[in-house]
DRENNUGU-966199 format. One record per residue (C-alpha): x, y, z negated. Coordinates in steps of 0.05 Angstrom, whole numbers, plus 5000, padded with zeros to 4 digits. Layout:
BEGIN
XYZ
...
This chain:
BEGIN
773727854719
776727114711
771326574720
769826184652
770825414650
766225074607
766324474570
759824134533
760823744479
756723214435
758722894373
755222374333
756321724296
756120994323
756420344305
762019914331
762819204316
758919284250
763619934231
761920634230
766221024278
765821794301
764721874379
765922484421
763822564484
766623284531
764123394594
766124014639
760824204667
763824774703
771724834734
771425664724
778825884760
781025184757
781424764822
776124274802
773023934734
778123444728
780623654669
782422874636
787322474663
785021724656
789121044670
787220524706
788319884685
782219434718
780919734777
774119364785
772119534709
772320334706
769620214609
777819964610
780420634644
784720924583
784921684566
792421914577
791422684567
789723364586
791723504664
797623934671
797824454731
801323964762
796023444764
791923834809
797123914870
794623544922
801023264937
804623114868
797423014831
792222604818
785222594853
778722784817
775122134843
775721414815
773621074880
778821444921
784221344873
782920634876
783020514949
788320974962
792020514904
794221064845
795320794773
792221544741
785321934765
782522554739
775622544701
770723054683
769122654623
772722404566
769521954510
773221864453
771121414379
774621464316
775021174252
775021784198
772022404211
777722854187
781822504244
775822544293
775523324277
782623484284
783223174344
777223504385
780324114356
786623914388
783823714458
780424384462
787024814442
790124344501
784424504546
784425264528
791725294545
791624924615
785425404636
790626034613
795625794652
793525594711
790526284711
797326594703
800525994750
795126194801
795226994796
803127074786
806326514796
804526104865
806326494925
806626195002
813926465011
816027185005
822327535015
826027834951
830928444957
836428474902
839128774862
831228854841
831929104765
835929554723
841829044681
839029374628
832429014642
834528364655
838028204601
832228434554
829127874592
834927384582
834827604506
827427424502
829226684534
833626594488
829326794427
823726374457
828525784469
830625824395
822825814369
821125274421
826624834384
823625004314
817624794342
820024114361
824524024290
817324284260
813423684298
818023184294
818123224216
810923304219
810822614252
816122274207
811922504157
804322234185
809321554196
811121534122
803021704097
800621174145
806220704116
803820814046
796820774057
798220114090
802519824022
797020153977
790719824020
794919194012
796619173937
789419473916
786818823964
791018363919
788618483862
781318493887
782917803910
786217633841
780817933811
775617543843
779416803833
779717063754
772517133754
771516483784
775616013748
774916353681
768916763675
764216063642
769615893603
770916633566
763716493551
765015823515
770816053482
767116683456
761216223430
765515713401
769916133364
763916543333
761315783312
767015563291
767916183252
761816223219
762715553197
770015673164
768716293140
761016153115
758715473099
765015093086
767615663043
760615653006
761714862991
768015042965
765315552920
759315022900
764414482882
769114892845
762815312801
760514622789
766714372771
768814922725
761314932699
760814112686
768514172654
766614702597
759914342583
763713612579
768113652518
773113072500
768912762461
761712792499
757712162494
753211902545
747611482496
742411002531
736311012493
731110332495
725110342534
720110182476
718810982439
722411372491
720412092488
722112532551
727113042543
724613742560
727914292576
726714752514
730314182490
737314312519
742414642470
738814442405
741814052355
740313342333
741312822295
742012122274
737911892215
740811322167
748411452202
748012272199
751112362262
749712982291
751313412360
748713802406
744513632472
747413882537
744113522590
739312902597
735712442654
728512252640
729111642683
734611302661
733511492590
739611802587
742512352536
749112702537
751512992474
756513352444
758713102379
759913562319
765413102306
769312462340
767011992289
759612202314
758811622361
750311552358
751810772371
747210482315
739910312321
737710902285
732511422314
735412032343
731712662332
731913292367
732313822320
724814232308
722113582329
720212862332
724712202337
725912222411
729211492416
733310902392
740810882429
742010192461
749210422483
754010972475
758711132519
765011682511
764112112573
770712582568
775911942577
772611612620
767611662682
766912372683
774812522687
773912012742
769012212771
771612942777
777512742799
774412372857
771013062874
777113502861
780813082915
775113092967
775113782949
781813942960
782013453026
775813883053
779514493035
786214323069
781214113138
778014873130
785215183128
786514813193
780615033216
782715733196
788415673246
784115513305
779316033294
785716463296
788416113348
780516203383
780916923365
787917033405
785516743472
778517003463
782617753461
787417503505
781917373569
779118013549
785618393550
787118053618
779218133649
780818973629
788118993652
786418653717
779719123729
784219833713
788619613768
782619613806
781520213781
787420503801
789920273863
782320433885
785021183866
791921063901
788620833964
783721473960
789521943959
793521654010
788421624051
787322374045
795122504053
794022134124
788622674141
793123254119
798522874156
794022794221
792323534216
799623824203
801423344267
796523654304
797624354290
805224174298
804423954369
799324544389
804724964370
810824644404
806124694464
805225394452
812725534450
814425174508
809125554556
812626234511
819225954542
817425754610
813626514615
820526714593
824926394628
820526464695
820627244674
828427244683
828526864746
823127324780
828827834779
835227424782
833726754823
841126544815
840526554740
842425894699
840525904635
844925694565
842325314538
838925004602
830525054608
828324374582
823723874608
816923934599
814623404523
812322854533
Protein backbone atom coordinates (compact mmCIF):
# COMPACT_ATOMS: atom_id res chain seq x y z
CA UNK A 1 0.00 0.00 0.00
CA UNK A 2 1.56 3.47 -1.21
CA UNK A 3 2.67 5.66 1.75
CA UNK A 4 0.41 8.95 2.10
CA UNK A 5 2.10 12.40 1.91
CA UNK A 6 0.50 14.90 3.93
CA UNK A 7 0.20 18.41 3.86
CA UNK A 8 -1.24 20.77 6.87
CA UNK A 9 -2.65 23.73 6.12
CA UNK A 10 -3.79 27.09 7.99
CA UNK A 11 -5.62 29.88 6.62
CA UNK A 12 -6.57 33.10 8.22
CA UNK A 13 -6.64 36.86 7.66
CA UNK A 14 -3.88 39.51 8.30
CA UNK A 15 -3.20 42.81 8.30
CA UNK A 16 -0.59 44.15 5.93
CA UNK A 17 0.39 47.67 5.75
CA UNK A 18 -3.03 48.78 7.06
CA UNK A 19 -4.85 46.32 4.28
CA UNK A 20 -6.61 43.24 4.82
CA UNK A 21 -4.94 40.41 2.96
CA UNK A 22 -5.67 36.42 3.01
CA UNK A 23 -2.56 34.32 4.19
CA UNK A 24 -1.96 30.65 3.64
CA UNK A 25 0.48 28.88 5.18
CA UNK A 26 1.18 24.64 3.90
CA UNK A 27 3.49 22.70 5.60
CA UNK A 28 4.25 18.90 4.71
CA UNK A 29 4.57 17.41 7.48
CA UNK A 30 5.18 14.08 6.06
CA UNK A 31 7.15 13.15 2.45
CA UNK A 32 4.84 9.62 2.12
CA UNK A 33 6.63 7.84 -1.32
CA UNK A 34 8.24 11.06 -2.12
CA UNK A 35 12.06 11.47 -1.57
CA UNK A 36 11.77 14.12 1.11
CA UNK A 37 9.28 17.13 2.18
CA UNK A 38 10.56 19.46 -0.15
CA UNK A 39 7.74 19.86 -1.99
CA UNK A 40 8.20 24.09 -2.80
CA UNK A 41 10.71 25.28 -4.80
CA UNK A 42 11.87 28.76 -3.41
CA UNK A 43 14.39 31.50 -4.98
CA UNK A 44 16.93 32.99 -3.54
CA UNK A 45 17.52 36.34 -3.96
CA UNK A 46 19.34 37.59 -0.48
CA UNK A 47 21.20 34.93 0.51
CA UNK A 48 21.70 36.41 4.06
CA UNK A 49 17.78 37.34 4.35
CA UNK A 50 15.90 33.84 3.87
CA UNK A 51 11.67 36.57 4.43
CA UNK A 52 13.02 37.65 0.52
CA UNK A 53 13.34 33.91 -0.77
CA UNK A 54 10.41 33.97 -3.52
CA UNK A 55 7.98 30.97 -4.08
CA UNK A 56 8.66 29.71 -7.77
CA UNK A 57 6.46 26.48 -7.73
CA UNK A 58 5.60 23.03 -7.01
CA UNK A 59 8.92 20.63 -7.39
CA UNK A 60 8.86 18.59 -10.40
CA UNK A 61 10.32 14.93 -10.27
CA UNK A 62 13.10 16.40 -11.47
CA UNK A 63 13.86 18.70 -8.62
CA UNK A 64 14.57 15.89 -6.39
CA UNK A 65 17.55 14.21 -8.50
CA UNK A 66 20.43 14.68 -6.68
CA UNK A 67 22.28 15.58 -9.58
CA UNK A 68 19.93 17.81 -11.83
CA UNK A 69 17.88 19.09 -8.58
CA UNK A 70 17.70 21.20 -5.95
CA UNK A 71 18.59 20.43 -2.21
CA UNK A 72 15.98 20.39 0.60
CA UNK A 73 18.22 22.72 2.88
CA UNK A 74 18.65 26.56 2.63
CA UNK A 75 22.02 26.61 4.40
CA UNK A 76 23.49 24.06 1.99
CA UNK A 77 22.14 25.61 -0.99
CA UNK A 78 23.73 28.68 -0.02
CA UNK A 79 27.19 27.59 0.58
CA UNK A 80 27.25 25.24 -2.10
CA UNK A 81 26.09 28.60 -4.22
CA UNK A 82 22.49 27.46 -6.00
CA UNK A 83 20.05 30.29 -7.04
CA UNK A 84 16.67 27.67 -6.13
CA UNK A 85 16.19 25.38 -2.72
CA UNK A 86 13.41 23.18 -1.85
CA UNK A 87 11.12 24.11 1.24
CA UNK A 88 8.76 22.21 3.29
CA UNK A 89 6.87 25.36 3.70
CA UNK A 90 5.23 27.77 1.60
CA UNK A 91 3.48 31.04 2.90
CA UNK A 92 1.55 32.69 0.63
CA UNK A 93 -0.93 36.37 1.21
CA UNK A 94 -3.46 37.58 -1.06
CA UNK A 95 -5.59 40.34 -1.67
CA UNK A 96 -9.29 38.82 -2.36
CA UNK A 97 -10.40 35.76 -1.08
CA UNK A 98 -11.87 34.30 -4.26
CA UNK A 99 -8.22 34.59 -5.66
CA UNK A 100 -6.73 33.28 -2.30
CA UNK A 101 -9.18 30.18 -2.65
CA UNK A 102 -8.53 29.30 -6.15
CA UNK A 103 -5.18 29.32 -5.78
CA UNK A 104 -4.71 26.94 -2.62
CA UNK A 105 -6.98 24.87 -4.67
CA UNK A 106 -4.58 25.04 -7.41
CA UNK A 107 -1.35 24.36 -5.35
CA UNK A 108 -2.96 21.28 -3.95
CA UNK A 109 -4.12 19.81 -7.55
CA UNK A 110 -0.25 20.59 -8.37
CA UNK A 111 0.83 18.86 -5.23
CA UNK A 112 -1.65 15.85 -5.75
CA UNK A 113 -0.25 15.38 -9.19
CA UNK A 114 3.63 15.43 -8.40
CA UNK A 115 2.90 12.81 -5.38
CA UNK A 116 0.97 10.53 -8.38
CA UNK A 117 3.69 10.72 -10.44
CA UNK A 118 6.54 10.26 -8.78
CA UNK A 119 4.74 7.19 -7.64
CA UNK A 120 4.33 5.97 -11.16
CA UNK A 121 8.00 7.61 -12.08
CA UNK A 122 9.30 5.56 -9.08
CA UNK A 123 7.34 2.09 -9.54
CA UNK A 124 7.49 1.99 -13.53
CA UNK A 125 9.44 4.29 -14.79
CA UNK A 126 13.18 4.54 -13.14
CA UNK A 127 15.15 1.42 -13.68
CA UNK A 128 19.23 1.06 -13.02
CA UNK A 129 19.68 -0.33 -16.67
CA UNK A 130 18.03 -3.44 -18.06
CA UNK A 131 18.29 -5.20 -21.24
CA UNK A 132 15.20 -5.12 -23.70
CA UNK A 133 14.58 -7.93 -26.35
CA UNK A 134 12.64 -6.84 -29.53
CA UNK A 135 10.46 -7.27 -31.31
CA UNK A 136 8.63 -7.16 -27.65
CA UNK A 137 4.81 -6.57 -28.74
CA UNK A 138 2.32 -7.61 -31.24
CA UNK A 139 2.18 -4.37 -34.30
CA UNK A 140 -1.13 -4.67 -33.49
CA UNK A 141 -0.36 -3.42 -29.98
CA UNK A 142 1.85 -0.79 -30.61
CA UNK A 143 0.16 1.14 -32.71
CA UNK A 144 -2.91 1.19 -30.38
CA UNK A 145 -0.32 2.80 -28.30
CA UNK A 146 0.85 5.22 -31.00
CA UNK A 147 -2.99 5.98 -31.67
CA UNK A 148 -3.45 6.87 -28.01
CA UNK A 149 -0.23 9.44 -28.28
CA UNK A 150 -1.63 10.86 -30.83
CA UNK A 151 -5.15 11.37 -29.28
CA UNK A 152 -3.46 12.56 -26.11
CA UNK A 153 -1.16 14.94 -28.13
CA UNK A 154 -4.31 16.44 -29.76
CA UNK A 155 -6.19 17.03 -26.17
CA UNK A 156 -2.85 18.26 -24.67
CA UNK A 157 -2.97 21.04 -27.45
CA UNK A 158 -6.72 21.88 -26.66
CA UNK A 159 -5.57 22.18 -23.41
CA UNK A 160 -3.01 24.79 -24.10
CA UNK A 161 -5.51 26.79 -26.89
CA UNK A 162 -8.07 26.33 -23.73
CA UNK A 163 -5.45 28.12 -21.21
CA UNK A 164 -4.08 30.43 -23.31
CA UNK A 165 -7.60 32.03 -24.02
CA UNK A 166 -8.31 31.59 -20.48
CA UNK A 167 -5.34 33.95 -19.84
CA UNK A 168 -6.06 36.45 -22.68
CA UNK A 169 -9.17 36.58 -21.15
CA UNK A 170 -8.07 37.12 -17.08
CA UNK A 171 -5.63 39.92 -19.15
CA UNK A 172 -8.62 41.68 -20.64
CA UNK A 173 -10.88 41.49 -16.92
CA UNK A 174 -7.82 42.73 -15.14
CA UNK A 175 -7.55 45.52 -17.89
CA UNK A 176 -11.05 46.62 -17.39
CA UNK A 177 -11.16 46.55 -13.84
CA UNK A 178 -8.11 48.74 -13.92
CA UNK A 179 -10.06 51.53 -16.50
CA UNK A 180 -13.31 51.09 -14.33
CA UNK A 181 -11.29 51.60 -10.75
CA UNK A 182 -9.81 54.59 -12.59
CA UNK A 183 -12.91 56.37 -14.02
CA UNK A 184 -15.17 55.47 -10.83
CA UNK A 185 -11.87 57.30 -8.83
CA UNK A 186 -12.47 60.39 -11.08
CA UNK A 187 -15.45 61.13 -10.47
CA UNK A 188 -15.07 60.50 -6.66
CA UNK A 189 -12.36 63.09 -6.92
CA UNK A 190 -14.69 65.39 -9.06
CA UNK A 191 -17.19 64.74 -6.78
CA UNK A 192 -15.44 65.75 -3.79
CA UNK A 193 -13.87 69.29 -5.43
CA UNK A 194 -17.90 69.89 -6.38
CA UNK A 195 -18.71 69.58 -2.86
CA UNK A 196 -16.07 71.78 -1.82
CA UNK A 197 -16.21 74.71 -3.94
CA UNK A 198 -19.96 74.71 -4.32
CA UNK A 199 -21.72 73.02 -1.61
CA UNK A 200 -22.06 76.87 0.73
CA UNK A 201 -22.86 78.53 -2.16
CA UNK A 202 -26.02 76.06 -3.45
CA UNK A 203 -27.05 77.01 0.02
CA UNK A 204 -27.00 80.79 -0.62
CA UNK A 205 -28.41 80.53 -3.83
CA UNK A 206 -31.31 78.28 -2.54
CA UNK A 207 -32.01 80.92 0.36
CA UNK A 208 -31.72 83.89 -1.79
CA UNK A 209 -33.83 82.84 -4.46
CA UNK A 210 -36.67 81.67 -1.94
CA UNK A 211 -36.17 85.56 -0.48
CA UNK A 212 -36.06 87.00 -3.40
CA UNK A 213 -39.07 85.12 -4.45
CA UNK A 214 -41.19 85.67 -1.73
CA UNK A 215 -40.55 89.15 -2.05
CA UNK A 216 -41.59 89.39 -5.96
CA UNK A 217 -44.13 87.13 -5.79
CA UNK A 218 -45.66 88.32 -2.16
CA UNK A 219 -45.06 91.75 -0.91
CA UNK A 220 -44.19 93.73 -3.92
CA UNK A 221 -47.08 92.14 -5.82
CA UNK A 222 -49.37 93.02 -2.70
CA UNK A 223 -48.17 96.89 -3.01
CA UNK A 224 -49.12 96.68 -6.41
CA UNK A 225 -52.48 95.40 -5.69
CA UNK A 226 -52.76 98.21 -2.67
CA UNK A 227 -51.85 101.05 -5.10
CA UNK A 228 -53.90 100.05 -7.90
CA UNK A 229 -57.39 99.19 -5.36
CA UNK A 230 -56.60 102.49 -4.01
CA UNK A 231 -56.25 104.05 -7.13
CA UNK A 232 -59.28 102.61 -8.77
CA UNK A 233 -61.16 103.16 -5.32
CA UNK A 234 -59.94 107.11 -4.81
CA UNK A 235 -60.74 107.57 -8.89
CA UNK A 236 -64.60 106.46 -8.65
CA UNK A 237 -65.08 108.39 -5.35
CA UNK A 238 -63.25 111.75 -6.91
CA UNK A 239 -65.63 112.95 -9.63
CA UNK A 240 -64.64 115.95 -11.95
CA UNK A 241 -66.06 118.20 -10.10
CA UNK A 242 -65.15 117.22 -6.24
CA UNK A 243 -64.36 120.13 -4.05
CA UNK A 244 -61.99 120.11 -1.28
CA UNK A 245 -63.74 123.11 1.19
CA UNK A 246 -61.62 124.44 4.27
CA UNK A 247 -63.88 125.27 6.95
CA UNK A 248 -62.83 128.24 9.79
CA UNK A 249 -61.70 127.31 13.06
CA UNK A 250 -64.34 129.33 15.10
CA UNK A 251 -67.86 126.57 15.11
CA UNK A 252 -66.11 123.70 13.61
CA UNK A 253 -68.04 120.53 14.25
CA UNK A 254 -66.08 117.14 13.75
CA UNK A 255 -67.07 115.04 11.00
CA UNK A 256 -68.12 111.54 12.03
CA UNK A 257 -68.31 108.76 10.32
CA UNK A 258 -72.18 108.08 10.20
CA UNK A 259 -71.60 111.18 8.50
CA UNK A 260 -69.96 109.93 5.21
CA UNK A 261 -72.35 109.60 2.14
CA UNK A 262 -75.09 111.92 3.48
CA UNK A 263 -76.18 114.80 1.74
CA UNK A 264 -75.69 118.47 2.63
CA UNK A 265 -76.09 121.65 2.00
CA UNK A 266 -75.41 125.22 1.82
CA UNK A 267 -77.89 127.61 3.44
CA UNK A 268 -78.44 131.23 1.83
CA UNK A 269 -76.48 129.86 -1.67
CA UNK A 270 -78.45 126.27 -1.85
CA UNK A 271 -75.59 124.45 -2.86
CA UNK A 272 -75.86 121.03 -2.22
CA UNK A 273 -73.61 117.54 -2.60
CA UNK A 274 -72.69 114.79 -1.10
CA UNK A 275 -69.85 114.05 1.59
CA UNK A 276 -67.27 111.46 0.63
CA UNK A 277 -64.44 111.90 2.84
CA UNK A 278 -63.23 114.51 5.51
CA UNK A 279 -60.09 115.25 7.96
CA UNK A 280 -60.95 116.40 11.45
CA UNK A 281 -57.66 118.19 11.80
CA UNK A 282 -57.34 120.20 9.06
CA UNK A 283 -60.99 120.93 8.95
CA UNK A 284 -61.22 119.62 5.77
CA UNK A 285 -64.38 118.30 3.69
CA UNK A 286 -64.48 116.73 0.29
CA UNK A 287 -67.69 116.87 -1.56
CA UNK A 288 -69.31 115.93 -4.44
CA UNK A 289 -71.38 118.54 -5.94
CA UNK A 290 -74.91 117.84 -7.21
CA UNK A 291 -73.92 120.19 -9.84
CA UNK A 292 -70.67 122.27 -11.21
CA UNK A 293 -72.12 125.52 -10.29
CA UNK A 294 -72.14 124.02 -6.53
CA UNK A 295 -68.92 125.53 -5.50
CA UNK A 296 -69.68 125.92 -1.28
CA UNK A 297 -67.23 129.10 -1.59
CA UNK A 298 -69.51 131.66 0.29
CA UNK A 299 -69.53 132.26 4.02
CA UNK A 300 -72.66 130.44 4.53
CA UNK A 301 -73.00 127.47 7.10
CA UNK A 302 -72.82 124.10 5.68
CA UNK A 303 -75.05 121.52 7.11
CA UNK A 304 -74.88 117.93 7.03
CA UNK A 305 -78.09 116.63 6.20
CA UNK A 306 -80.22 115.02 9.60
CA UNK A 307 -78.12 117.49 11.41
CA UNK A 308 -76.58 120.61 12.68
CA UNK A 309 -74.46 123.48 10.77
CA UNK A 310 -71.17 121.72 10.84
CA UNK A 311 -69.01 124.82 9.59
CA UNK A 312 -68.39 128.04 7.59
CA UNK A 313 -65.98 127.31 4.23
CA UNK A 314 -62.94 129.63 4.22
CA UNK A 315 -61.82 128.13 0.76
CA UNK A 316 -62.93 125.88 -1.90
CA UNK A 317 -60.90 124.15 -3.90
CA UNK A 318 -61.86 121.88 -7.28
CA UNK A 319 -60.17 118.58 -6.52
CA UNK A 320 -60.83 116.61 -9.98
CA UNK A 321 -58.51 119.28 -12.22
CA UNK A 322 -56.22 119.77 -10.06
CA UNK A 323 -54.08 118.14 -7.11
CA UNK A 324 -55.67 114.95 -7.08
CA UNK A 325 -55.06 114.21 -10.99
CA UNK A 326 -51.63 115.26 -9.83
CA UNK A 327 -51.27 113.70 -7.28
CA UNK A 328 -52.39 110.29 -8.82
CA UNK A 329 -50.39 110.71 -11.46
CA UNK A 330 -47.33 111.04 -9.26
CA UNK A 331 -48.44 107.59 -7.77
CA UNK A 332 -49.39 105.89 -11.09
CA UNK A 333 -45.77 106.57 -12.26
CA UNK A 334 -44.03 105.33 -9.00
CA UNK A 335 -46.32 102.67 -9.46
CA UNK A 336 -45.60 101.73 -12.72
CA UNK A 337 -41.59 102.44 -12.05
CA UNK A 338 -41.93 99.89 -8.98
CA UNK A 339 -43.71 97.56 -11.19
CA UNK A 340 -41.25 97.56 -14.13
CA UNK A 341 -38.22 96.98 -11.03
CA UNK A 342 -40.56 93.73 -9.85
CA UNK A 343 -40.63 92.40 -13.52
CA UNK A 344 -36.85 92.58 -13.47
CA UNK A 345 -36.90 91.08 -10.46
CA UNK A 346 -39.12 88.43 -11.97
CA UNK A 347 -36.22 87.55 -14.31
CA UNK A 348 -33.70 86.91 -11.62
CA UNK A 349 -35.80 84.87 -9.61
CA UNK A 350 -36.07 82.89 -12.93
CA UNK A 351 -32.73 83.30 -13.66
CA UNK A 352 -32.17 82.11 -9.51
CA UNK A 353 -34.50 79.26 -10.17
CA UNK A 354 -32.31 77.88 -13.34
CA UNK A 355 -28.96 77.69 -11.43
CA UNK A 356 -30.62 76.75 -8.20
CA UNK A 357 -31.95 73.40 -10.59
CA UNK A 358 -29.03 73.58 -12.42
CA UNK A 359 -26.44 72.69 -9.16
CA UNK A 360 -29.02 70.28 -8.20
CA UNK A 361 -29.20 68.58 -11.58
CA UNK A 362 -25.33 68.56 -11.61
CA UNK A 363 -24.91 67.49 -7.49
CA UNK A 364 -27.47 64.20 -8.82
CA UNK A 365 -25.80 63.61 -12.19
CA UNK A 366 -22.38 63.62 -10.65
CA UNK A 367 -23.54 61.28 -7.50
CA UNK A 368 -25.36 58.44 -10.14
CA UNK A 369 -22.02 58.21 -11.74
CA UNK A 370 -20.94 57.35 -8.46
CA UNK A 371 -23.50 55.24 -8.40
CA UNK A 372 -22.67 53.47 -11.28
CA UNK A 373 -19.21 53.10 -11.85
CA UNK A 374 -19.33 51.90 -7.99
CA UNK A 375 -21.58 48.99 -9.84
CA UNK A 376 -19.13 48.76 -12.86
CA UNK A 377 -16.14 48.35 -10.61
CA UNK A 378 -18.19 45.56 -8.54
CA UNK A 379 -18.73 43.52 -11.60
CA UNK A 380 -15.47 43.65 -13.00
CA UNK A 381 -14.12 42.87 -10.13
CA UNK A 382 -16.14 39.62 -9.97
CA UNK A 383 -15.31 38.88 -13.77
CA UNK A 384 -11.52 38.94 -12.47
CA UNK A 385 -12.47 36.16 -9.91
CA UNK A 386 -14.30 34.08 -12.56
CA UNK A 387 -11.32 34.94 -14.77
CA UNK A 388 -8.69 33.83 -11.96
CA UNK A 389 -10.71 30.63 -11.48
CA UNK A 390 -11.25 29.65 -15.28
CA UNK A 391 -7.18 30.33 -15.46
CA UNK A 392 -6.73 28.10 -12.87
CA UNK A 393 -8.77 25.32 -13.83
CA UNK A 394 -7.32 25.91 -17.41
CA UNK A 395 -3.80 25.32 -16.33
CA UNK A 396 -4.70 22.21 -13.88
CA UNK A 397 -5.97 20.81 -16.88
CA UNK A 398 -3.19 21.46 -19.49
CA UNK A 399 -1.10 19.85 -16.69
CA UNK A 400 -3.26 17.01 -16.64
CA UNK A 401 -2.95 16.42 -20.40
CA UNK A 402 0.57 16.75 -20.59
CA UNK A 403 1.28 13.95 -17.74
CA UNK A 404 -1.85 11.94 -20.17
CA UNK A 405 0.75 12.49 -23.00
CA UNK A 406 4.03 11.86 -21.43
CA UNK A 407 2.19 8.36 -19.90
CA UNK A 408 1.45 7.96 -23.54
CA UNK A 409 4.09 8.62 -25.26
CA UNK A 410 6.49 6.77 -22.58
CA UNK A 411 3.86 3.78 -23.15
CA UNK A 412 4.95 3.57 -26.88
CA UNK A 413 8.57 3.89 -26.22
CA UNK A 414 8.56 1.02 -23.52
CA UNK A 415 7.90 -1.21 -26.52
CA UNK A 416 9.58 0.57 -29.47
CA UNK A 417 12.71 2.61 -28.11
CA UNK A 418 13.53 3.71 -31.72
CA UNK A 419 10.15 5.38 -32.06
CA UNK A 420 10.00 9.27 -33.04
CA UNK A 421 7.00 10.63 -32.65
CA UNK A 422 4.82 13.17 -35.31
CA UNK A 423 4.20 15.47 -34.10
CA UNK A 424 7.36 15.42 -31.75
CA UNK A 425 6.72 15.07 -27.58
CA UNK A 426 6.89 18.64 -26.45
CA UNK A 427 8.68 20.30 -23.76
CA UNK A 428 7.51 20.25 -20.52
CA UNK A 429 5.16 24.30 -19.80
CA UNK A 430 6.55 26.53 -18.31
Amino acid sequence: MAATTTLHEERTVIREGGLQKYQVVVNCSDKGDLPDVGLFVQQIIDQTDPLQDVFVRISDIIDFSPTDGFLADRLSAVIRGDTYWRSNVLTKTYDDIDVATAAVKAIFDRVNTLVSDYKTYDDSFETPGEDLDFPSADPTYVQTLKDAYTTSYTSYEDAQTAQTAAQDDLTATQANLAAQQTELQHWLDLRVKFQQESGNDQQAMSDAYAGLNSFVSGNALQIIGSIDSFIFSYQGKFGPETRKVTMQAGGYVNGVSSDIGKPVSQAVSGHTGTLIAYNNSSREWWIEPDDSGDTFVSANLVSVSGGAGRGTPSASMLVGAGPLDAELSALRAARNIFDAARQQALNSVAAASLGVGHHGTTSTYIGDQVTQHSTAVSLAQTSVTEAQTGYNEAQGNAQTAYTTLEQAYNDVKAVCPNWSPTPPFPPVPA
